[in-house]
C-alpha positions in Angstrom: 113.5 104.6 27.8 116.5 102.7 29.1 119.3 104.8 31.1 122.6 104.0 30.2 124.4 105.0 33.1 127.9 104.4 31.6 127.6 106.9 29.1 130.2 109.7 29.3 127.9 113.3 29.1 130.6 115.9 28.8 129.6 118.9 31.3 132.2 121.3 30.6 131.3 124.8 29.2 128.0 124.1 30.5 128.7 126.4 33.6 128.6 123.4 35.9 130.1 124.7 39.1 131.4 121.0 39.4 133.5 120.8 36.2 133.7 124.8 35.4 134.9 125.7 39.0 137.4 123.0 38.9 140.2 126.3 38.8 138.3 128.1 41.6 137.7 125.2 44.2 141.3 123.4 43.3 143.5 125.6 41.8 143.9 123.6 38.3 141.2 122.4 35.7 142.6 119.2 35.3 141.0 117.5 38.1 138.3 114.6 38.3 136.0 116.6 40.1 134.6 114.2 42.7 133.4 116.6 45.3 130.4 119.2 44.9 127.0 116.4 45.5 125.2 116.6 41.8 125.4 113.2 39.4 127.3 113.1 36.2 124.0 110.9 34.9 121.9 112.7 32.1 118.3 113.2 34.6 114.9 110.6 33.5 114.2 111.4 29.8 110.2 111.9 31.2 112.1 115.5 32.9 113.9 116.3 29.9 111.0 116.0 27.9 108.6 118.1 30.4 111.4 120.9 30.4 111.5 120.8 26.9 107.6 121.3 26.3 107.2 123.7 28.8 109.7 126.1 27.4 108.2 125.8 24.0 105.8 128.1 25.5 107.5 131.4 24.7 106.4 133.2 27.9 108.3 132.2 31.0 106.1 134.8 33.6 105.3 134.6 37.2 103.7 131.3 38.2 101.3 129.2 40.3 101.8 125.8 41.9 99.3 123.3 40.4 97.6 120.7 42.4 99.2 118.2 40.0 102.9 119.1 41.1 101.7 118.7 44.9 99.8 115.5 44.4 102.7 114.0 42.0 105.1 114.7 45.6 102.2 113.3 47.6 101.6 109.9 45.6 105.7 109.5 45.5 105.6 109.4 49.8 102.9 106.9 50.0 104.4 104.5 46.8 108.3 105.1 48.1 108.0 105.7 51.1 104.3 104.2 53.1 103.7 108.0 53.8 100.3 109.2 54.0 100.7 113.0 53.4 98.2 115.2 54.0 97.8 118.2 50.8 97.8 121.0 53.5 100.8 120.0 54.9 102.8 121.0 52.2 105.1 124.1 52.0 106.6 124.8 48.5 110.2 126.1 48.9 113.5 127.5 47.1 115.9 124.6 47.9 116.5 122.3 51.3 119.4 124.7 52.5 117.1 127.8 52.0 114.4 126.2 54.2 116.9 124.7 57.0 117.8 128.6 57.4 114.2 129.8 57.3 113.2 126.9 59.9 116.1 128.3 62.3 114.7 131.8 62.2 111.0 130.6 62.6 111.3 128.7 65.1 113.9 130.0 67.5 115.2 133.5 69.2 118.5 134.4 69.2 119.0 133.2 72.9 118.1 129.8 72.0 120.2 126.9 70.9 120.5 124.6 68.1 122.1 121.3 67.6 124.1 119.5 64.8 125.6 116.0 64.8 128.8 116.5 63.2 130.7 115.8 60.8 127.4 116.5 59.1 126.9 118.6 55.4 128.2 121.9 56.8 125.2 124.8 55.6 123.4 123.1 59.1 126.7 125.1 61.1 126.0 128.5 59.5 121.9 128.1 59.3 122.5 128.3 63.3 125.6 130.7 63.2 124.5 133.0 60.4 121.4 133.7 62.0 123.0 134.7 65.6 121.9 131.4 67.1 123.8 129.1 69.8 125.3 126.1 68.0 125.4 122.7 70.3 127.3 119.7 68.9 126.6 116.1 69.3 129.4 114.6 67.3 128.5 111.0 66.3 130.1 108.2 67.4 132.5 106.6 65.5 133.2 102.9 66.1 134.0 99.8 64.1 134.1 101.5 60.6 130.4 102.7 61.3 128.9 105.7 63.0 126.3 106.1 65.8 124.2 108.8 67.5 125.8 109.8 70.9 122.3 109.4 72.5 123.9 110.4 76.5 125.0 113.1 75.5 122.4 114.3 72.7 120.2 114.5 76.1 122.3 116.5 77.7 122.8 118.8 74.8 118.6 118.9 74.4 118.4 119.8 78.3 119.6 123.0 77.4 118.6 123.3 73.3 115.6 124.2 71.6 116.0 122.9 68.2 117.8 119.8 66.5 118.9 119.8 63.1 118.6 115.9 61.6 120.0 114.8 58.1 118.6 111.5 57.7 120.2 109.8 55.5 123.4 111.1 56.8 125.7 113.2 54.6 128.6 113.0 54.7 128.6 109.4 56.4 126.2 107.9 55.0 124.4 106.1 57.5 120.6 105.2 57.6 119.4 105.5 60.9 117.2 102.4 61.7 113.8 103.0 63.0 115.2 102.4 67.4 117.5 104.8 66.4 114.7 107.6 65.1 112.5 106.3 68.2 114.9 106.8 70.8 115.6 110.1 69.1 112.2 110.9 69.7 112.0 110.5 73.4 114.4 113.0 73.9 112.7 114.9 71.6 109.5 114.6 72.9 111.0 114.6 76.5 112.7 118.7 75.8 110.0 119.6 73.6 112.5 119.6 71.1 111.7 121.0 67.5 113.5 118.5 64.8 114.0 119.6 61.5 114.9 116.7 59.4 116.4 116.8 55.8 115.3 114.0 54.5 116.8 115.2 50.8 118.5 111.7 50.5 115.6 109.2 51.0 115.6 107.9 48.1 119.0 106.8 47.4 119.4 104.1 49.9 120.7 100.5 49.4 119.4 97.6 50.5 119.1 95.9 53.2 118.8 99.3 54.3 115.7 100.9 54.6 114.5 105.1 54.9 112.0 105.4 57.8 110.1 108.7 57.8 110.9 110.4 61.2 107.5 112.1 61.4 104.8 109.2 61.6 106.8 107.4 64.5 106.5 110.7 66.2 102.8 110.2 66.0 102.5 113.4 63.9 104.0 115.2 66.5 103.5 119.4 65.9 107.3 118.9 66.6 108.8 117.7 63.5 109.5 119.3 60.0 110.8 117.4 57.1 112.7 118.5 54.4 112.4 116.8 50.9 113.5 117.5 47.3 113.5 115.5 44.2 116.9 117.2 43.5 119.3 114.5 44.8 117.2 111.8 43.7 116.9 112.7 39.7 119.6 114.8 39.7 118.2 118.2 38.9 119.5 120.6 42.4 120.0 123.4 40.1 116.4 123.7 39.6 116.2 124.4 43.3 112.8 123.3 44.4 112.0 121.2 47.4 109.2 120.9 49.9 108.4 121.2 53.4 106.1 118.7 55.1 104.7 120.4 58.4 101.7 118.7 59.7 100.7 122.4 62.2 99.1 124.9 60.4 101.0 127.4 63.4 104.3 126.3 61.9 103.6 126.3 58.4 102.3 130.0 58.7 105.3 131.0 60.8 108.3 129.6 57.9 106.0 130.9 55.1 106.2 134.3 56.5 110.0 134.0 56.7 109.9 133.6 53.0 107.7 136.7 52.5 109.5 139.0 54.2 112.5 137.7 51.7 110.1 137.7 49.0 111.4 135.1 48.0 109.2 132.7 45.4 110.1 129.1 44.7 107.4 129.5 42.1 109.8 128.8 39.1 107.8 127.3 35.7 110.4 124.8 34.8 111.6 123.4 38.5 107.8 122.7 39.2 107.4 121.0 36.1 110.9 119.1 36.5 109.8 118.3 40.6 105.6 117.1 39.0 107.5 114.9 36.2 110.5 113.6 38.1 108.2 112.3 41.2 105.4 110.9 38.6 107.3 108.9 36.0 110.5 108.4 37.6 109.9 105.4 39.7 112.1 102.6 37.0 114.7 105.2 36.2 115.6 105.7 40.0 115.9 102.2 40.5 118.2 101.2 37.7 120.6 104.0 38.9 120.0 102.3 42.8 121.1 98.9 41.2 124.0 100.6 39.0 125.3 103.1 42.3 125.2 100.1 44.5 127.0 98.3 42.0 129.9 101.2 42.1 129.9 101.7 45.6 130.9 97.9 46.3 133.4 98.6 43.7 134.6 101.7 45.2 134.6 100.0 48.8 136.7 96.7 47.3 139.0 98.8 45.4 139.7 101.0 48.4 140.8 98.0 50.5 142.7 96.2 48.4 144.9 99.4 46.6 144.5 102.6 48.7 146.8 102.1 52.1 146.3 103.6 54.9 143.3 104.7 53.2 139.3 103.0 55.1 136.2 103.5 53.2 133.1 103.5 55.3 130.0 102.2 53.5 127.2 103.8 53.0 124.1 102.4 53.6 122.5 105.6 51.7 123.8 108.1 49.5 126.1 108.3 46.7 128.5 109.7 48.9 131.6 108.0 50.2 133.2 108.8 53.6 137.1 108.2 53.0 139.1 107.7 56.4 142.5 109.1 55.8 144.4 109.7 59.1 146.5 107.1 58.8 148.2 109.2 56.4 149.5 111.5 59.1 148.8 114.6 56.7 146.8 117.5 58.5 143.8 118.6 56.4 145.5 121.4 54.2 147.6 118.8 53.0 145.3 116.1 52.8 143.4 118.3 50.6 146.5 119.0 48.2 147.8 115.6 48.0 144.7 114.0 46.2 144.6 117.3 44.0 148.2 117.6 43.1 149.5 113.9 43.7 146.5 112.1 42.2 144.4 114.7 40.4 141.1 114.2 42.0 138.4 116.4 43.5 137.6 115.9 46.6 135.7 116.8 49.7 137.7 117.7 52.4 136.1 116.3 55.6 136.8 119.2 57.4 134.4 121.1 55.7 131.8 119.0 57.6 133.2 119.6 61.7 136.0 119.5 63.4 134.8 115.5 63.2 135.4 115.5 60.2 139.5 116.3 60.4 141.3 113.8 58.5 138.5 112.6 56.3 137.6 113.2 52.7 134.2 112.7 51.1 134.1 111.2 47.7 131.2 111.4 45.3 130.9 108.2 43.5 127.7 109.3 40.9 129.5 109.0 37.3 130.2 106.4 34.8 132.1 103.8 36.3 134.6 104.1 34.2 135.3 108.2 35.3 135.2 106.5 38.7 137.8 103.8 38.3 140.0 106.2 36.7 140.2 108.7 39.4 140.9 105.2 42.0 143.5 104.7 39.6 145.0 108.2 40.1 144.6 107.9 43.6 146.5 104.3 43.8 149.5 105.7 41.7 149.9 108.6 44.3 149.9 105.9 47.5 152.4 103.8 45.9 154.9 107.0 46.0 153.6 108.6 48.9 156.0 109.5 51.9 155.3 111.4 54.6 
């Protein structure tokens, strides 16, 4: 069945923390809410249709993973992604943010150190803070409208760390690390005996040129290296909360499953693993005519931005359907910043300060909605420009 991706699909009263929290996050319902990172696209009819079979079965009890939901994850890695994925490997979990926690109390002791890359999506500060962990920055680099891994200091930060978070693909900035990137990564890595955890959630949603490259096999399936994937970003369905870890040492997978035991916590949920087996087994031509219709708005979004927003740089992503909005020339602190596109233009947004201190001045923009939501809320955003003074 054919997506149409323009279609508007109203969410409100649906208790959609984007659209029914608009008065809690912003202070008025009347926002385009542009922020929180789900779609505004109805998910592949092939999910629909397996959450609508499954809960014609009138008992919703305690459940098993079936080998079909595991292979349906494996098969996806080798056909997407040239991943040979062994079955034991695989770790069943509650959600990518759950796991990033889980992986920081697994692997580390409270003396040890952990470090981020800000700006970067912000649960990776309080998985190291909330668990009484050392947090080590390695801001990224910033230069010529892209961004770049500090790799000097990311060596001195390893010298003295025992655990690296990774988002690859990048949120908030959308970058795509390119496979010299991942591999110099790696010797430092390798070099500290560094444990990388990389969320990997956003694999899928890359544009070309670009191309995702699976940090584990270039490590040489190094005991080293977690990876953190979900088909919740991909076929929009994160409320489901299911994802999986891929751990190649049985040492490591024994230690984060015990984590989740003593939580007793069970990502054994009979409609997300139904959701997760159909989405990664039927949803190959649905995810790439939203690819070709996101790409399609984000070259809109990044022309649009030029040529009507002043004082306002768009930074492209080469992954994600996430836009990293440069607003310092603005001279508005990040309070303000924050108010101005609420109250001025009536649009949600991200404030990038949320993400790091790196993140000061910046807004992130989710562009995954009809194009015609998305040109509106430009619109709003032009209108507000035109009259704004400092």
């Amino acid at each position: 069945m054919q997506q149409d991706f323009d279609q508007l699909v109203s969410r409100d009263h649906s208790n959609s923390l984007k659209y029914d929290g608009r008065q809690a996050m912003f202070g008025q319902d009347d926002v385009i809410p542009l922020w929180v990172a789900d779609m505004d696209f109805a998910s592949p009819p092939a999910v629909s249709d397996a959450l609508l079979q499954r809960a014609s079965h009138p008992i919703y009890g305690y459940s098993i993973f079936p080998e079909n939901t595991y292979q349906a994850l494996i098969d996806w890695l080798e056909r997407r992604h040239g991943w040979r994925v062994e079955r034991d490997w695989l770790l069943m979990c509650p959600g990518v943010v759950p796991s990033l926690n889980a992986a920081v109390m697994a692997f580390t002791q409270p003396t040890d150190a952990v470090i981020v890359q800000p700006p970067v999506y912000f649960p990776f500060f309080s998985a190291v803070t909330d668990s009484g962990r050392s947090l080590i920055q390695n801001p990224l680099h910033f230069e010529n409208n892209q961004y770049h891994i500090d790799f000097e200091h990311l060596e001195a930060c390893a010298a003295r760390a025992k655990m690296l978070l990774l988002c690859s693909p990048h949120n908030p900035v959308g970058r795509v690390w390119r496979k010299d990137e991942l591999e110099q990564l790696l010797v430092i890595a390798e070099k500290y005996q560094l444990i990388v955890f990389a969320d990997e959630i956003h694999a899928d949603l890359v544009y070309a040129p670009a191309k995702h490259q699976v940090l584990e096999p270039l490590s040489q399936h190094s005991k080293n290296i977690i990876t953190a994937v979900a088909p919740s970003k991909t076929f929009n369905i994160p409320g489901l909360n299911l994802s999986a870890l891929i751990i190649p040492d049985a040492t490591q997978r024994q230690a984060l499953a015990k984590v989740f035991e003593r939580m007793h916590v069970s990502a054994a949920n009979p409609f997300s693993m139904v959701a997760f087996e159909a989405a990664y087994q039927h949803g190959d031509v649905w995810l790439d005519a939203l690819l070709g219709y996101l790409q399609q708005t984000r070259d809109f979004v990044i022309a649009y931005v030029s040529e009507h927003l002043p004082r306002v740089h768009a930074i492209v992503p080469e992954g994600t359907y996430l836009i990293w909005l440069d607003c310092r020339e603005l001279g508005l602190d990040d309070a303000a910043l924050k108010q101005f596109f609420i109250q001025q233009a009536g649009v949600g947004l991200s404030p990038g300060k949320l993400f790091g201190e790196a993140g000061s001045g910046f807004m992130r923009m989710n562009i995954a909605a009809p194009r015609s939501l998305i040109t509106t809320a430009l619109q709003r955003m032009a209108v507000a420009l035109q009259s704004f003074t400092k």
